[in-house]
Residue frames as qw, qx, qy, qz and C-alpha x, y, z in Angstrom:
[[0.624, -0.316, 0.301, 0.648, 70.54, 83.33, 132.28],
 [0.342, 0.437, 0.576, 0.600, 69.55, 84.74, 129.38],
 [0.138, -0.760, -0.020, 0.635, 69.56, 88.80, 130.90],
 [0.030, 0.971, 0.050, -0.233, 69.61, 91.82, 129.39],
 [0.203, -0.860, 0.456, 0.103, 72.72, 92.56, 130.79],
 [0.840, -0.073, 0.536, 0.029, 73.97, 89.12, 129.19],
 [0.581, 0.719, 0.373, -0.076, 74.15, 90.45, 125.83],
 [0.571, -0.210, 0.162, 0.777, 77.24, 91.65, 123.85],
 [0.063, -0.713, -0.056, 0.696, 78.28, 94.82, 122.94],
 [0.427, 0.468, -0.270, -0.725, 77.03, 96.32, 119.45],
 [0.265, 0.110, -0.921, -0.264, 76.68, 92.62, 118.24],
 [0.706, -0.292, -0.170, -0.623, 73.76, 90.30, 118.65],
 [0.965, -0.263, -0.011, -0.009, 75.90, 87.37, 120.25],
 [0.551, -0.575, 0.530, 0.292, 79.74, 86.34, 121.72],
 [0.808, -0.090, 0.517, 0.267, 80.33, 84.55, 119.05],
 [0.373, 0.898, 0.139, 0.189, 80.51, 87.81, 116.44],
 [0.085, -0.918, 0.387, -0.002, 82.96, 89.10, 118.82],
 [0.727, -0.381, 0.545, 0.169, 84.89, 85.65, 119.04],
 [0.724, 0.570, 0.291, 0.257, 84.61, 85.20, 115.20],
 [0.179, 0.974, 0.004, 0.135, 85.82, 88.83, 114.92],
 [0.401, -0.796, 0.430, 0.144, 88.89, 88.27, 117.61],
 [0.704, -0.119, 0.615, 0.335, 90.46, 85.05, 116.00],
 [0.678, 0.551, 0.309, 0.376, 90.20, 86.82, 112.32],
 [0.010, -0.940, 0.335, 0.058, 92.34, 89.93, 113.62],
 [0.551, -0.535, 0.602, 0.218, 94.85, 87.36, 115.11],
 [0.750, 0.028, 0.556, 0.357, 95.25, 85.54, 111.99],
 [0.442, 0.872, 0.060, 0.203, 95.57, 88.53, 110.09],
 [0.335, -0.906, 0.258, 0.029, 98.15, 89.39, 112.40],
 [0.841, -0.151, 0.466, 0.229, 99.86, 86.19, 112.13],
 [0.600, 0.690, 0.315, 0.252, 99.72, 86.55, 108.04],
 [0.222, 0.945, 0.032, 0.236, 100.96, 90.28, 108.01],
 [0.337, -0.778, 0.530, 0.034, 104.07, 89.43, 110.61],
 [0.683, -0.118, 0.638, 0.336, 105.23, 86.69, 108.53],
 [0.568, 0.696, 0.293, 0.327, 105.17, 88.72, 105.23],
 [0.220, 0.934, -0.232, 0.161, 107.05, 91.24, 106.61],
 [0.598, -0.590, 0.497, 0.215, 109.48, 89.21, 108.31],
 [0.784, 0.437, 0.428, 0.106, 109.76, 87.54, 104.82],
 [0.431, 0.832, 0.150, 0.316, 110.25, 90.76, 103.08],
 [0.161, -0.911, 0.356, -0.132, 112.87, 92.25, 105.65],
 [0.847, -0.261, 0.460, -0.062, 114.81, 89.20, 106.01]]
């Protein structure tokens, strides 16, 4: 299992890119509840 072709892009493992996806989203989270705050 452990292919080549198994391997993530520019990282060395999924879990860089999984680490990587869930700190956008909670930036997102953060940055739409500061401006709802601030427009509101």
């Amino acid at each position: 299992m452990n292919n080549q072709e198994d391997k993530a892009p520019l990282f060395r493992s999924w879990r860089t890119w999984y680490t990587l996806v869930v700190a956008i989203l909670v930036l997102l989270i953060v940055l739409f509840q500061l401006f709802t705050k601030y427009f509101s």
